[in-house]
N, C-alpha and C positions, 0 to 999 in steps of 0.2 A: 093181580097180574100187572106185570111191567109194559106200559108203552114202550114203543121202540125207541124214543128220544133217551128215556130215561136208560134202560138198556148200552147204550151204545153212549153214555157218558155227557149229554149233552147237557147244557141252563138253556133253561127257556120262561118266559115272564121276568119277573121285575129285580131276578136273582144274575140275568145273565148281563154279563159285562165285556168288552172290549176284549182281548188275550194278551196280554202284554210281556214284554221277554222273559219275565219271571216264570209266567204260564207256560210258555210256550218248552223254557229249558228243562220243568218241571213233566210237563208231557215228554218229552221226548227222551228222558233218565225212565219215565215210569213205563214208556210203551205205549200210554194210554192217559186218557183224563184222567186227573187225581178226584179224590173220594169230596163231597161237595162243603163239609168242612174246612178242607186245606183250602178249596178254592175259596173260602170266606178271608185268607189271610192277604193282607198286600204286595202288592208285585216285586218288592225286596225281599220280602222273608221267604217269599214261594222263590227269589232266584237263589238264597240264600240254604234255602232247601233241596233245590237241583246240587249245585254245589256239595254240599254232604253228600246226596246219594252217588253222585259221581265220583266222589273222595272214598267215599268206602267201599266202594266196587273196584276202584285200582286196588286200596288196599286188600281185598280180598281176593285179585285176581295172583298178584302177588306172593299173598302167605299161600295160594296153591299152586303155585309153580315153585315155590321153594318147597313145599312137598310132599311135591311128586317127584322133585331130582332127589330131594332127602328120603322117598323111598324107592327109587333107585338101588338106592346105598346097602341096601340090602337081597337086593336080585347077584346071584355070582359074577362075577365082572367078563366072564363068556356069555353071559345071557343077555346082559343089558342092552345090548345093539338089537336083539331081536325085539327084544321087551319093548323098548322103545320103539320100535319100527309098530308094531300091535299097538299100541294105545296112536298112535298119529290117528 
């Protein structure tokens, strides 16, 4: 059974450390504390790692608004006003 610290992502004894911007950009890409591995890495590679996950969530946000206009493209072009209006 999980204690609640451990649950809810927390270091506690001689594992936990300061948060540092690295931490901190890391949490806040992930939503939540990273897995207690990652948190073993130093505060460059963990900002270094925020970085990626944020670079790849543009790019992904990206390849899917190109498509959905790219299937568009195949709704008849009297529908696509509606179409569009329905996924908003």
């Amino acid at each position: 059974m999980y204690h609640n610290h451990v649950q809810r992502g927390e270091v506690r004894g001689p594992a936990r450390r300061a948060a540092g911007p690295g931490l901190r950009a890391l949490r806040g890409q992930l939503g939540s504390a990273p897995p207690k591995g990652v948190r073993a890495l130093d505060d460059e590679a963990l900002a270094q790692l925020a970085d990626a996950i944020h670079g790849a969530r543009r790019r992904q946000a990206a390849a899917l608004e190109t498509a959905g206009k790219e299937a568009l493209d195949h709704i008849p072009a009297l529908l696509r006003g509606a179409v569009r209006r329905m996924l908003r």
